[in-house]
PQR file with spaces between the fields and no chain letter, atoms N, CA, C, O and H, PARSE charges and radii, in Angstrom:
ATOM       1  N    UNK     1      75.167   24.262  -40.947 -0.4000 1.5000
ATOM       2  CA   UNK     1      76.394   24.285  -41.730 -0.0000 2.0000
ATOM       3  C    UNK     1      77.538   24.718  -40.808  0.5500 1.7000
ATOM       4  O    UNK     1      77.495   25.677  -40.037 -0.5500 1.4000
ATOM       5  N    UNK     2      78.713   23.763  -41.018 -0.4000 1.5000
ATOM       6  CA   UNK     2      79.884   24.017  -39.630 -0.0000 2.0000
ATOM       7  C    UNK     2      80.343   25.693  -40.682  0.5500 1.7000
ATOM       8  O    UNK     2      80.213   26.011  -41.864 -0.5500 1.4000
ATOM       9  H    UNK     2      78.748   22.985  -41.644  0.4000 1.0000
ATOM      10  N    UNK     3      80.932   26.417  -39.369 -0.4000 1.5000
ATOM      11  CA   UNK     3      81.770   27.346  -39.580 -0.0000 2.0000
ATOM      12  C    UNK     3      83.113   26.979  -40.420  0.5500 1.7000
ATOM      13  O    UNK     3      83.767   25.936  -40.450 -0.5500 1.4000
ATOM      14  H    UNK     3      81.037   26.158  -38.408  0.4000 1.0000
ATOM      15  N    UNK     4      83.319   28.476  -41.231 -0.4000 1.5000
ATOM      16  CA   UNK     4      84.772   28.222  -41.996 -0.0000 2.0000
ATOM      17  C    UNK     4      85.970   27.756  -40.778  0.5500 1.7000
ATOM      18  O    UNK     4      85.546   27.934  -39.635 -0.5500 1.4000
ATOM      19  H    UNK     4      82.788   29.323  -41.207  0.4000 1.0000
ATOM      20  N    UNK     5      87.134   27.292  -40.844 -0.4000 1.5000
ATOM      21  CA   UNK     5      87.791   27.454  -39.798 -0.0000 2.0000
ATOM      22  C    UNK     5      88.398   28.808  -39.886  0.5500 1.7000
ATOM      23  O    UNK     5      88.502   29.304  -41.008 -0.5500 1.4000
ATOM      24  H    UNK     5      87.478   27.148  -41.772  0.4000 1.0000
ATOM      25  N    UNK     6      88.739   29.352  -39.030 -0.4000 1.5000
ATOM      26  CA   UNK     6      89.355   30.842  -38.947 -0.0000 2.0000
ATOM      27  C    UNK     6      91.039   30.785  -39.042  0.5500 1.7000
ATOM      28  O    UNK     6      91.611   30.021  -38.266 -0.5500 1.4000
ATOM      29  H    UNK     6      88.654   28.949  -38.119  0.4000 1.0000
ATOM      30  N    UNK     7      91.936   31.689  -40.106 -0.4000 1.5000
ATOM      31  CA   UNK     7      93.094   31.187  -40.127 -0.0000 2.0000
ATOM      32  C    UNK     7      93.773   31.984  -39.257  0.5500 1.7000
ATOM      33  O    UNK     7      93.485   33.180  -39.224 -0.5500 1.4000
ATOM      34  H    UNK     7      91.471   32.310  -40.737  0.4000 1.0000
ATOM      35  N    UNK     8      94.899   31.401  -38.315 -0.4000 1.5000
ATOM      36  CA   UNK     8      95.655   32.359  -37.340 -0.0000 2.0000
ATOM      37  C    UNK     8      96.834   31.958  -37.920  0.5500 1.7000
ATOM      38  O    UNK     8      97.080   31.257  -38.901 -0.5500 1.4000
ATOM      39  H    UNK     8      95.133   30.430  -38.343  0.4000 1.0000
ATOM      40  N    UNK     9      97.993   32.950  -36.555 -0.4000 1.5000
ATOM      41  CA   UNK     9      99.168   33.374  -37.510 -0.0000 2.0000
ATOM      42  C    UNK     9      99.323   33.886  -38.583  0.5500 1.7000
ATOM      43  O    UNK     9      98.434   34.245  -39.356 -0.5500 1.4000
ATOM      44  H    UNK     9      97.793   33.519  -35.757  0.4000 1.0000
ATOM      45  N    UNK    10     100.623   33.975  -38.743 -0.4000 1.5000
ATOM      46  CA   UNK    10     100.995   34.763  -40.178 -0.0000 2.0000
ATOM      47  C    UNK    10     100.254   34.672  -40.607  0.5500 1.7000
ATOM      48  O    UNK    10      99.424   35.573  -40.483 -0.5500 1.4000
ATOM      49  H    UNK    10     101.345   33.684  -38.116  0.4000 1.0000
ATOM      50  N    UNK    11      99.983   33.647  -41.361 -0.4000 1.5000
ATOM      51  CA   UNK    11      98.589   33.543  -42.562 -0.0000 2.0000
ATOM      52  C    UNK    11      97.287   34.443  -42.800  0.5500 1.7000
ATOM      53  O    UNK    11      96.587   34.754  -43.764 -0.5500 1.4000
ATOM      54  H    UNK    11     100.657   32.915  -41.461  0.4000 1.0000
ATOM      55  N    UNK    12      97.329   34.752  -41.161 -0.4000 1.5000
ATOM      56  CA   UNK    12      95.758   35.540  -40.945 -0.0000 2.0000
ATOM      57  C    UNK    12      96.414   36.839  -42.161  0.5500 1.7000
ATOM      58  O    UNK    12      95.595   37.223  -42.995 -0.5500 1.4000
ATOM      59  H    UNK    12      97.898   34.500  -40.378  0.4000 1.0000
ATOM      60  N    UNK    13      97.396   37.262  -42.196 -0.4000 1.5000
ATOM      61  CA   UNK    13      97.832   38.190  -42.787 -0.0000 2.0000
ATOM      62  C    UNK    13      97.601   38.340  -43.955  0.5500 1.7000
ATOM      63  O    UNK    13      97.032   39.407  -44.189 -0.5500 1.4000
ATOM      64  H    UNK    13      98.061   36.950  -41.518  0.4000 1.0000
ATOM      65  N    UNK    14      97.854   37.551  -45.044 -0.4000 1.5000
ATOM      66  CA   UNK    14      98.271   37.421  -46.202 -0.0000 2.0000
ATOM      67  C    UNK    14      96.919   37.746  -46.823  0.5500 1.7000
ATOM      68  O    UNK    14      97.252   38.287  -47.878 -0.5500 1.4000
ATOM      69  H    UNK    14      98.316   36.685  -44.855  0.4000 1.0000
ATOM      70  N    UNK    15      95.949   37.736  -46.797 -0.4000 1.5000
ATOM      71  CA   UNK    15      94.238   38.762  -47.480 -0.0000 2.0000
ATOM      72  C    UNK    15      95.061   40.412  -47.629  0.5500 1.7000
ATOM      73  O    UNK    15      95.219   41.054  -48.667 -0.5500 1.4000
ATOM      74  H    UNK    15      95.678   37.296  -45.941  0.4000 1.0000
ATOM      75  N    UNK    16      95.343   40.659  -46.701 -0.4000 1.5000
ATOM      76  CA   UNK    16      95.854   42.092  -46.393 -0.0000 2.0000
ATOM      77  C    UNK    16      97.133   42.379  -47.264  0.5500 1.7000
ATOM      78  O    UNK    16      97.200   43.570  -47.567 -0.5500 1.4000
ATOM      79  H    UNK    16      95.215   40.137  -45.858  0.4000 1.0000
ATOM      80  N    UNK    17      98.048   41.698  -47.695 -0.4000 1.5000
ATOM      81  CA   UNK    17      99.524   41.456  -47.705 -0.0000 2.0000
ATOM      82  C    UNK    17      99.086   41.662  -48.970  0.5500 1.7000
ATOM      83  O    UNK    17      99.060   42.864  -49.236 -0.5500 1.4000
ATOM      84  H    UNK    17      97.993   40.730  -47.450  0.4000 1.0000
ATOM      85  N    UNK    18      98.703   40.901  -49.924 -0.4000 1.5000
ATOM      86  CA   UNK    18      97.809   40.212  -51.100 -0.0000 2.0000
ATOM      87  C    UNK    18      97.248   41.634  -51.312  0.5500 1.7000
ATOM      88  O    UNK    18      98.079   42.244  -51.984 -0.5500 1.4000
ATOM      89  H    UNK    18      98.724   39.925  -49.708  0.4000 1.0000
ATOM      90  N    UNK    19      96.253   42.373  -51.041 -0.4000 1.5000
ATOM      91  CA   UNK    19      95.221   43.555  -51.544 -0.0000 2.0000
ATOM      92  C    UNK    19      96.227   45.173  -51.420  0.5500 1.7000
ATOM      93  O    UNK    19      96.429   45.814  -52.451 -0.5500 1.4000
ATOM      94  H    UNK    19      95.578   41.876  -50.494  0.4000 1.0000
ATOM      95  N    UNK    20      96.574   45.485  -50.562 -0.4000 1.5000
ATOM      96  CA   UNK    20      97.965   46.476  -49.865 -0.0000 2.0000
ATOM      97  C    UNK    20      98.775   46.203  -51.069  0.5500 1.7000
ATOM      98  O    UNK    20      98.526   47.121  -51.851 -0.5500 1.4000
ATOM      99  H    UNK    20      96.411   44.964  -49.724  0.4000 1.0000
ATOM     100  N    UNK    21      99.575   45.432  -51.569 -0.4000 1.5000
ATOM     101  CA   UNK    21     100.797   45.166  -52.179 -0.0000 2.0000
ATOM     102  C    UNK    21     100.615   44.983  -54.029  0.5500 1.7000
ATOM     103  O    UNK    21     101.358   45.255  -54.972 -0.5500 1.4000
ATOM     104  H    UNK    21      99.777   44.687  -50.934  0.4000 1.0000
ATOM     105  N    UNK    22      99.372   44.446  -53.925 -0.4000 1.5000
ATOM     106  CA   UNK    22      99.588   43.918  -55.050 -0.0000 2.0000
ATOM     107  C    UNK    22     100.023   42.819  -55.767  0.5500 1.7000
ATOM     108  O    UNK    22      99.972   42.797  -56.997 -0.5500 1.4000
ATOM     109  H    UNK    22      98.769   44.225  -53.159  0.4000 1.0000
ATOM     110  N    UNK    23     100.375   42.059  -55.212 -0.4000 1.5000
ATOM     111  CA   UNK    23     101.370   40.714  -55.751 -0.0000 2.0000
ATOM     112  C    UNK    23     101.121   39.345  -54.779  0.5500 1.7000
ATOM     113  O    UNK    23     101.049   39.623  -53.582 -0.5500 1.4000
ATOM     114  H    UNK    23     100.416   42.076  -54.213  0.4000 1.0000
ATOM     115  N    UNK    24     101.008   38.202  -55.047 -0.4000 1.5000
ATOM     116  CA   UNK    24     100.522   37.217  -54.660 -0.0000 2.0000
ATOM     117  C    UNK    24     101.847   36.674  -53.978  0.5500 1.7000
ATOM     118  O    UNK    24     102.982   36.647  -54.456 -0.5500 1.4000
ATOM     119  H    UNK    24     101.066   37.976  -56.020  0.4000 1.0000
ATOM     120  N    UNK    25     101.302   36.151  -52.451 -0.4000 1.5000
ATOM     121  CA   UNK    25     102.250   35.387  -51.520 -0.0000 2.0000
ATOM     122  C    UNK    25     103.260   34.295  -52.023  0.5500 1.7000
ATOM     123  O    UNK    25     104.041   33.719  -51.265 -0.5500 1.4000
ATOM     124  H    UNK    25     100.380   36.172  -52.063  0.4000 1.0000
ATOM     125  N    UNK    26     103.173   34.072  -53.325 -0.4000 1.5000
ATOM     126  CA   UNK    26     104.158   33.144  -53.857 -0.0000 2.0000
ATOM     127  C    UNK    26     105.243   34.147  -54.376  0.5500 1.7000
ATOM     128  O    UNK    26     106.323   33.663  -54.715 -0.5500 1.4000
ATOM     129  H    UNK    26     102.539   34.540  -53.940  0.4000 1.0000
ATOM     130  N    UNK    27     105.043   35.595  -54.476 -0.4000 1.5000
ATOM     131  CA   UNK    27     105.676   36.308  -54.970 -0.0000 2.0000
ATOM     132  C    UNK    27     106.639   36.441  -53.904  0.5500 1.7000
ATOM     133  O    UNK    27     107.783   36.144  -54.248 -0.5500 1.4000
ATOM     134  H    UNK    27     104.166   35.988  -54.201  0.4000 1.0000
ATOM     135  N    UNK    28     106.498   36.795  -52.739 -0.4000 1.5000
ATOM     136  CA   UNK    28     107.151   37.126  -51.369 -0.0000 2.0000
ATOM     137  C    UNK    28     107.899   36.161  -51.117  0.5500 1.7000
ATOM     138  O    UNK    28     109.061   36.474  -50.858 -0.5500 1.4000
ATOM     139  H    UNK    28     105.569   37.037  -52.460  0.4000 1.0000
ATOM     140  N    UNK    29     107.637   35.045  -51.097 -0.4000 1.5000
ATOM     141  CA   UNK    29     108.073   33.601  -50.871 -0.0000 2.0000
ATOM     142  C    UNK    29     109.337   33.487  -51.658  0.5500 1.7000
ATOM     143  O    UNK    29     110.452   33.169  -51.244 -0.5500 1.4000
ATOM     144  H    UNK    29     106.693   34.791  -51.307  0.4000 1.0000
ATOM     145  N    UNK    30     108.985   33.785  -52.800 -0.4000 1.5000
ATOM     146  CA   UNK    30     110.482   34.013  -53.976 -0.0000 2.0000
ATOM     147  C    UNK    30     111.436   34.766  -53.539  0.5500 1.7000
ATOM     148  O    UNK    30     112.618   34.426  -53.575 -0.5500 1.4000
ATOM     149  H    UNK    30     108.079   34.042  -53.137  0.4000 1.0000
ATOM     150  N    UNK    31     110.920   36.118  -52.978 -0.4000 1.5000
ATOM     151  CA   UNK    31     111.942   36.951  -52.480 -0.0000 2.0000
ATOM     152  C    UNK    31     112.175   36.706  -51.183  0.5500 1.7000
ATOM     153  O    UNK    31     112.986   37.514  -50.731 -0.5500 1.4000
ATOM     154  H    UNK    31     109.959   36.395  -52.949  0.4000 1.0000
ATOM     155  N    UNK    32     111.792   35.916  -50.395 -0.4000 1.5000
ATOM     156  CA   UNK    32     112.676   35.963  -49.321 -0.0000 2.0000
ATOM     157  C    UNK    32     113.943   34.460  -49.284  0.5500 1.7000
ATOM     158  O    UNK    32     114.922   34.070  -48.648 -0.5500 1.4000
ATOM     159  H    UNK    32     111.133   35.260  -50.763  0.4000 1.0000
ATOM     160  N    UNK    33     112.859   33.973  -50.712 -0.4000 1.5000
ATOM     161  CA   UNK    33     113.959   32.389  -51.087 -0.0000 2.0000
ATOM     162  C    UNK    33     115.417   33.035  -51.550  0.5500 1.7000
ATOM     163  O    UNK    33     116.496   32.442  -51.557 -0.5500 1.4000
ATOM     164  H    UNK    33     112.064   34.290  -51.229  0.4000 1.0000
ATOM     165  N    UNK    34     115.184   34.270  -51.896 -0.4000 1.5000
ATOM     166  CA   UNK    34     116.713   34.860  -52.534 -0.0000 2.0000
ATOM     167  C    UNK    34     117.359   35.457  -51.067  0.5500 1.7000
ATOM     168  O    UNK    34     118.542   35.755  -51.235 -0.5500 1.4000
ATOM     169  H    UNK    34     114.308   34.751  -51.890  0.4000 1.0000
ATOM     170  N    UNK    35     117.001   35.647  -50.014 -0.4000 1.5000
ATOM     171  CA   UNK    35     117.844   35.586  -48.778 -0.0000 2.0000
ATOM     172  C    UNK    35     118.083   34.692  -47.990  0.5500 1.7000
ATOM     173  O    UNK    35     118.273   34.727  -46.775 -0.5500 1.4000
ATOM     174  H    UNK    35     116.041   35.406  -49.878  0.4000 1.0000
ATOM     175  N    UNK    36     118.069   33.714  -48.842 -0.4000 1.5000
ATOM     176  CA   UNK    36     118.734   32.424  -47.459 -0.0000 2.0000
ATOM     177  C    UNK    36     120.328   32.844  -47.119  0.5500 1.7000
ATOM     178  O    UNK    36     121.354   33.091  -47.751 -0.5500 1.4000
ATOM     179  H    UNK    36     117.915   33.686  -49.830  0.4000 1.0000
ATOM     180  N    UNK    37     119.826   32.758  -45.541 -0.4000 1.5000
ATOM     181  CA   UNK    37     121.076   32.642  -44.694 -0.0000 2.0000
ATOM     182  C    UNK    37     120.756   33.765  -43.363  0.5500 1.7000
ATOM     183  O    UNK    37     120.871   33.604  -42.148 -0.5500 1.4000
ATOM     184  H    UNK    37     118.992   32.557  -45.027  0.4000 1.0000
ATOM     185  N    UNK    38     120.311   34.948  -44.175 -0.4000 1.5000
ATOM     186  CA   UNK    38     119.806   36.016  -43.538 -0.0000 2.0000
ATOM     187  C    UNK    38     118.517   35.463  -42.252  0.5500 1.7000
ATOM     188  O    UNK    38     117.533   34.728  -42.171 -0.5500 1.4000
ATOM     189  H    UNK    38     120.218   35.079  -45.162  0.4000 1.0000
ATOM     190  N    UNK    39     119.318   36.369  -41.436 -0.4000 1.5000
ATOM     191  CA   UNK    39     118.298   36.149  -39.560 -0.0000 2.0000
ATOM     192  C    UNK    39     117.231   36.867  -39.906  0.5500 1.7000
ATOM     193  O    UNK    39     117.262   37.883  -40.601 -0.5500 1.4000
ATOM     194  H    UNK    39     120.117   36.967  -41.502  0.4000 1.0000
ATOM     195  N    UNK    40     116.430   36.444  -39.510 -0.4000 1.5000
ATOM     196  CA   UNK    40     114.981   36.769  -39.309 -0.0000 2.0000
ATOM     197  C    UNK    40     114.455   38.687  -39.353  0.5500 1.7000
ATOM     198  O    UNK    40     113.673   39.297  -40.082 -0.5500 1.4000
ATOM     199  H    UNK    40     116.405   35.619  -38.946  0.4000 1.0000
ATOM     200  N    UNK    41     115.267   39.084  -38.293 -0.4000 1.5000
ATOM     201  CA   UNK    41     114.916   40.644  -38.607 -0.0000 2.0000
ATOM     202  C    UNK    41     115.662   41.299  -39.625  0.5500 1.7000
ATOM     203  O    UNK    41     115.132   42.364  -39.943 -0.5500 1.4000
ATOM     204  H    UNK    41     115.902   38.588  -37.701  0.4000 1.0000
ATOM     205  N    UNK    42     117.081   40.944  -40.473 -0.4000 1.5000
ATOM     206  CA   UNK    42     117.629   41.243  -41.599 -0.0000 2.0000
ATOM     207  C    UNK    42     116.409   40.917  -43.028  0.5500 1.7000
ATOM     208  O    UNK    42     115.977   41.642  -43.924 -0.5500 1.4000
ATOM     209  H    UNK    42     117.512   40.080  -40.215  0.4000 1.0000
ATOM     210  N    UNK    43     116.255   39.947  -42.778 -0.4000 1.5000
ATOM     211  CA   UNK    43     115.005   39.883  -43.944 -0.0000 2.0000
ATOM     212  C    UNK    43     113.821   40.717  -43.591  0.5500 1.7000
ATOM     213  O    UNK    43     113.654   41.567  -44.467 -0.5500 1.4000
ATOM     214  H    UNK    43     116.606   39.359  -42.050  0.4000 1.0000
ATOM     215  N    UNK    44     112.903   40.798  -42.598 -0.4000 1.5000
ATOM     216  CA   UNK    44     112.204   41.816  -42.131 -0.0000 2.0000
ATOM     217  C    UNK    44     112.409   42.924  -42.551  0.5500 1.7000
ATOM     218  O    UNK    44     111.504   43.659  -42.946 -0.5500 1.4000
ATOM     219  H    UNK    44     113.039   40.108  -41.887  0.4000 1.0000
ATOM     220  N    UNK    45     114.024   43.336  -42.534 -0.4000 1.5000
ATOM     221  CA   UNK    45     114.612   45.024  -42.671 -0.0000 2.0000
ATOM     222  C    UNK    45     114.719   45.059  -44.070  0.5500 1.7000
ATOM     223  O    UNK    45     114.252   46.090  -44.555 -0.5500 1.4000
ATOM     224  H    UNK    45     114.759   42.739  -42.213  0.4000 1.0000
ATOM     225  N    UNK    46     115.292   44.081  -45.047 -0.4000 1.5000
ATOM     226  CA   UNK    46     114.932   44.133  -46.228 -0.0000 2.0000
ATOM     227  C    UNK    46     113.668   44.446  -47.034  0.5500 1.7000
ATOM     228  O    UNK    46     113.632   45.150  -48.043 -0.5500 1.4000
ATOM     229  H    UNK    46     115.671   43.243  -44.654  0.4000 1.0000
ATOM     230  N    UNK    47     112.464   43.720  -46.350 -0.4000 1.5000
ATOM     231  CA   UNK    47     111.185   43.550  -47.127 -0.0000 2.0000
ATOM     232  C    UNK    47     110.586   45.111  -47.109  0.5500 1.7000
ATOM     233  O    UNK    47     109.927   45.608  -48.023 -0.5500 1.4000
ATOM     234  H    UNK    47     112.494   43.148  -45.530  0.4000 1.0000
ATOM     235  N    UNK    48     111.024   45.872  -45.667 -0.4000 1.5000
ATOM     236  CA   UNK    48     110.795   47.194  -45.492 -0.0000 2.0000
ATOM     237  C    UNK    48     111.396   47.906  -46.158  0.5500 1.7000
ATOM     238  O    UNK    48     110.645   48.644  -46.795 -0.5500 1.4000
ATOM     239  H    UNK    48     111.559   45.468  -44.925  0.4000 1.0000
ATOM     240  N    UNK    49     112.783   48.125  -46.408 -0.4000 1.5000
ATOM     241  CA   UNK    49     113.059   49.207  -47.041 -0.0000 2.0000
ATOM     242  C    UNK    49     113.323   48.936  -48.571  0.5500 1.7000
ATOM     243  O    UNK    49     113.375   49.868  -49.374 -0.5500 1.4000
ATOM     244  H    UNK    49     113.393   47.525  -45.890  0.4000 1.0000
ATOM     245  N    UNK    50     113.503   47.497  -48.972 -0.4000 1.5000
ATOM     246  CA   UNK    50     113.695   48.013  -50.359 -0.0000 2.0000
ATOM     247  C    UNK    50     112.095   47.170  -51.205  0.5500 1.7000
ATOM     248  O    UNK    50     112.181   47.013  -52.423 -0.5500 1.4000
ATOM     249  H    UNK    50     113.460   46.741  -48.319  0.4000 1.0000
ATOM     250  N    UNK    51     110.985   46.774  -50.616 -0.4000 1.5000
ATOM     251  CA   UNK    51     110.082   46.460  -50.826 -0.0000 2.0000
ATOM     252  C    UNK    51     108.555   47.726  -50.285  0.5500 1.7000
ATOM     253  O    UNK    51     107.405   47.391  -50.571 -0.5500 1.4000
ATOM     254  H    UNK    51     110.914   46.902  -49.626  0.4000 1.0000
ATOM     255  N    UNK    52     108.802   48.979  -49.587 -0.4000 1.5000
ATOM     256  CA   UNK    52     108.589   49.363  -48.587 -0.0000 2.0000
ATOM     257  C    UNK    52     107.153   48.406  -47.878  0.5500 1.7000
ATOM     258  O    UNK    52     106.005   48.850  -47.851 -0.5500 1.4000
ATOM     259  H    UNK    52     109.736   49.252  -49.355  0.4000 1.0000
ATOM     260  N    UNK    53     107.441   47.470  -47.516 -0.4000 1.5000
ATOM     261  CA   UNK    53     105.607   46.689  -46.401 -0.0000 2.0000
ATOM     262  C    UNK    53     106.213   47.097  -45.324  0.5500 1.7000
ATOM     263  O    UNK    53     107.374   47.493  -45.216 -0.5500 1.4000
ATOM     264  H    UNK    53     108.373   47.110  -47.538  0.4000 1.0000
ATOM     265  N    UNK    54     105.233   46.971  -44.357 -0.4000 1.5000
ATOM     266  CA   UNK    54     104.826   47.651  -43.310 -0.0000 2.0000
ATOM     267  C    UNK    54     105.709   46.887  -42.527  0.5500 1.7000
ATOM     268  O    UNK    54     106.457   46.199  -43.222 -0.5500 1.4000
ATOM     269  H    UNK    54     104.290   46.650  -44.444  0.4000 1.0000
ATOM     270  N    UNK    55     105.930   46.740  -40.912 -0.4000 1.5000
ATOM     271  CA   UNK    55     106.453   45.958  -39.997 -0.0000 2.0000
ATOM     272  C    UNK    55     106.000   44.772  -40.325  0.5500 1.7000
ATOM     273  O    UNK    55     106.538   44.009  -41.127 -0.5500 1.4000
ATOM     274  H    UNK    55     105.322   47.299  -40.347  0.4000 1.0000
ATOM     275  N    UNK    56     104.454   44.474  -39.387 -0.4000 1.5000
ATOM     276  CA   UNK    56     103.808   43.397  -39.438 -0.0000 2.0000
ATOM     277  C    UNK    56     103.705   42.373  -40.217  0.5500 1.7000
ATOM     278  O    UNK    56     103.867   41.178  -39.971 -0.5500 1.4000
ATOM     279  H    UNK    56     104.017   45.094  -38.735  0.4000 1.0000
ATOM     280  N    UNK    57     103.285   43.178  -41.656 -0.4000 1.5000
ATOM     281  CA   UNK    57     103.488   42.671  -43.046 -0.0000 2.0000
ATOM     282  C    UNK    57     104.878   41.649  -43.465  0.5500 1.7000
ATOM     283  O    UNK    57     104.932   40.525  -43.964 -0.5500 1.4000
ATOM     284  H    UNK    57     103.153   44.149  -41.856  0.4000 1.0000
ATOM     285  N    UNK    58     105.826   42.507  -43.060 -0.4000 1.5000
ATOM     286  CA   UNK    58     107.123   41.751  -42.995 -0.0000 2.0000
ATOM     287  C    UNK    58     107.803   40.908  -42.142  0.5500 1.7000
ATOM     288  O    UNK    58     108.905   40.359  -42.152 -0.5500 1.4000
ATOM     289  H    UNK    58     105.783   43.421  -42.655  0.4000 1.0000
ATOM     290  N    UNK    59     106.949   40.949  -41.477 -0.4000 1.5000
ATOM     291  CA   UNK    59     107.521   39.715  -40.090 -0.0000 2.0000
ATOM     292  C    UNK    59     106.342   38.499  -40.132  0.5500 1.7000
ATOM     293  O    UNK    59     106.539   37.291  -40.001 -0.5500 1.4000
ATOM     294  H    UNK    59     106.054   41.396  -41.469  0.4000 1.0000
ATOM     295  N    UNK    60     105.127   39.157  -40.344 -0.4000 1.5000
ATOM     296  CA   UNK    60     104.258   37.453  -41.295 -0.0000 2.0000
ATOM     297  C    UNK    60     104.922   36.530  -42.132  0.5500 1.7000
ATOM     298  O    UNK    60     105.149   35.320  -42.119 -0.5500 1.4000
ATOM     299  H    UNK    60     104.967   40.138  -40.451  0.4000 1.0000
ATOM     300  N    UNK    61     105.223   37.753  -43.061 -0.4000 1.5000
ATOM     301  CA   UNK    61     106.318   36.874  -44.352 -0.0000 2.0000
ATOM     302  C    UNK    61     106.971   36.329  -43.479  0.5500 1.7000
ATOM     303  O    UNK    61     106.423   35.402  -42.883 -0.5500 1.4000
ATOM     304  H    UNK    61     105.039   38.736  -43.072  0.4000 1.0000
ATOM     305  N    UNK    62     107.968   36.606  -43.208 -0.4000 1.5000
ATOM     306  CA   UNK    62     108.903   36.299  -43.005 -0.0000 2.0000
ATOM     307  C    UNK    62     109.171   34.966  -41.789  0.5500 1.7000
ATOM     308  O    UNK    62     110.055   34.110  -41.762 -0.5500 1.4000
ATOM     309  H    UNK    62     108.413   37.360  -43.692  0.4000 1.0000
ATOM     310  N    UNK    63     108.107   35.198  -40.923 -0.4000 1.5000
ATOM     311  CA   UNK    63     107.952   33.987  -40.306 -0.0000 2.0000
ATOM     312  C    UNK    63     107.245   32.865  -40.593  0.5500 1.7000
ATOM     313  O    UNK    63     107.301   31.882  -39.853 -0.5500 1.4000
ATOM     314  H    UNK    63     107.388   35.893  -40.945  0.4000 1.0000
ATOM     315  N    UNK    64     106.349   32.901  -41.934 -0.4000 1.5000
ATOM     316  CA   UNK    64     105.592   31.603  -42.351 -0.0000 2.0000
ATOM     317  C    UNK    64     106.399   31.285  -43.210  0.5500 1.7000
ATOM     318  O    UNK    64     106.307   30.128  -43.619 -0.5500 1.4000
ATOM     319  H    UNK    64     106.303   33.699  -42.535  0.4000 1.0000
ATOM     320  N    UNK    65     107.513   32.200  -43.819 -0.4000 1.5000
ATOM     321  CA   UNK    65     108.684   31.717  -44.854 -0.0000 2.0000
ATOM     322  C    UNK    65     109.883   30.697  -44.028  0.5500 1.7000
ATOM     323  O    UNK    65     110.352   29.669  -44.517 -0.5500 1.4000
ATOM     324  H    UNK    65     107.588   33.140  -43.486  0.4000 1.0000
ATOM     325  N    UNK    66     110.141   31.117  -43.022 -0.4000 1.5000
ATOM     326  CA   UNK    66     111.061   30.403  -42.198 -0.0000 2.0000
ATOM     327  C    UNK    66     110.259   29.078  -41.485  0.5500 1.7000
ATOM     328  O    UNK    66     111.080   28.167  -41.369 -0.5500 1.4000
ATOM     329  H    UNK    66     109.759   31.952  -42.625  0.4000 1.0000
ATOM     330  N    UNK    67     108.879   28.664  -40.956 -0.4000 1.5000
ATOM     331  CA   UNK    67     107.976   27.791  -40.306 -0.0000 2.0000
ATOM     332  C    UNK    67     108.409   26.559  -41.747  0.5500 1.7000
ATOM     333  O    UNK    67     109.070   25.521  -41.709 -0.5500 1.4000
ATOM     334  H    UNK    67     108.213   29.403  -41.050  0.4000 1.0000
ATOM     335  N    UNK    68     107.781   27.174  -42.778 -0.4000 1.5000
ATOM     336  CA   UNK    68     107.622   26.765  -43.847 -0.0000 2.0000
ATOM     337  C    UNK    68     109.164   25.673  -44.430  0.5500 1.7000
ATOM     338  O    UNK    68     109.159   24.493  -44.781 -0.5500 1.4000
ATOM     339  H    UNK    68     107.244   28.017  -42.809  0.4000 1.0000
ATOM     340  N    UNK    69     110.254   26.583  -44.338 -0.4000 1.5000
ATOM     341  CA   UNK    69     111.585   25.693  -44.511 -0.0000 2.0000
ATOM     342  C    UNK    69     111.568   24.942  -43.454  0.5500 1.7000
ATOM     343  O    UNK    69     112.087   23.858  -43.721 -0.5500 1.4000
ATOM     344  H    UNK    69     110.259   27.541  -44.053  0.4000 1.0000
ATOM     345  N    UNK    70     111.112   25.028  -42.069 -0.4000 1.5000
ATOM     346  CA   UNK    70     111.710   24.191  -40.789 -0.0000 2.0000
ATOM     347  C    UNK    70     110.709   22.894  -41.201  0.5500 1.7000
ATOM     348  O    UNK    70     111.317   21.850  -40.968 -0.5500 1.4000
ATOM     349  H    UNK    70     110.690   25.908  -41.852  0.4000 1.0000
ATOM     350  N    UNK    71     109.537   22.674  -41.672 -0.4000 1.5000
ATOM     351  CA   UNK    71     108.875   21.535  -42.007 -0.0000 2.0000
ATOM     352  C    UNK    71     109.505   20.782  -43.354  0.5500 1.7000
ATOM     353  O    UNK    71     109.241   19.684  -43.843 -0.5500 1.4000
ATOM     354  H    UNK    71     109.042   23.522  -41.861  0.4000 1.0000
ATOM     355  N    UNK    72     110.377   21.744  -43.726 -0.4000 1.5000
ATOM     356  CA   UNK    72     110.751   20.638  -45.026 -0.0000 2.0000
ATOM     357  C    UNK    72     111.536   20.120  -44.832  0.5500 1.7000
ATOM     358  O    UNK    72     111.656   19.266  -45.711 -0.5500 1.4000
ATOM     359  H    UNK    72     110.591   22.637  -43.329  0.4000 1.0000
ATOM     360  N    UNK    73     112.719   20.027  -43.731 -0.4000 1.5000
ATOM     361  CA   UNK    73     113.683   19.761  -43.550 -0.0000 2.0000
ATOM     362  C    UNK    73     113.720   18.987  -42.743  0.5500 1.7000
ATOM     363  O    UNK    73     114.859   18.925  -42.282 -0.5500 1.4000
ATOM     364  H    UNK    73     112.622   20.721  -43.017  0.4000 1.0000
ATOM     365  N    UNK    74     112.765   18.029  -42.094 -0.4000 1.5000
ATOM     366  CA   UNK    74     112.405   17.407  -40.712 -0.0000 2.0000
ATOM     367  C    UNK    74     112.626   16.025  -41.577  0.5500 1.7000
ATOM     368  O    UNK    74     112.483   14.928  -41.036 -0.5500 1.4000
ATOM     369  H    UNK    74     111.839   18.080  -42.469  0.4000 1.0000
């Protein structure tokens, strides 16, 4: 039987993000859809202090949220 594939990047995150938090990655996704415009570590600094997640936590988001718009827009 082949192996699962193993998920990297951000993604590897989101098991952790998901169990830690409480609230499902579509939830995050919403809130960082309410900062469009905002650079990359401004949303980061948001998710931390008025969400309190961790660094890491918030720069996963935040970069599979931004990967995520750059493919829709192609």
């Amino acid at each position: 039987m082949p192996e699962a594939k193993k998920v990297k990047g951000p993604a590897s995150y989101f098991p952790s993000i998901e169990k830690t938090y409480g609230k499902p990655i579509s939830h995050w996704m919403k809130v960082l859809d309410a900062m469009k415009g905002k650079k990359h570590m401004e949303m980061v600094a948001a998710l931390k202090s008025k969400h309190k997640l961790g660094h890491g936590h918030a720069n996963a988001l935040v970069a599979h949220h931004l990967a995520a718009g750059a493919c829709e827009h192609r």
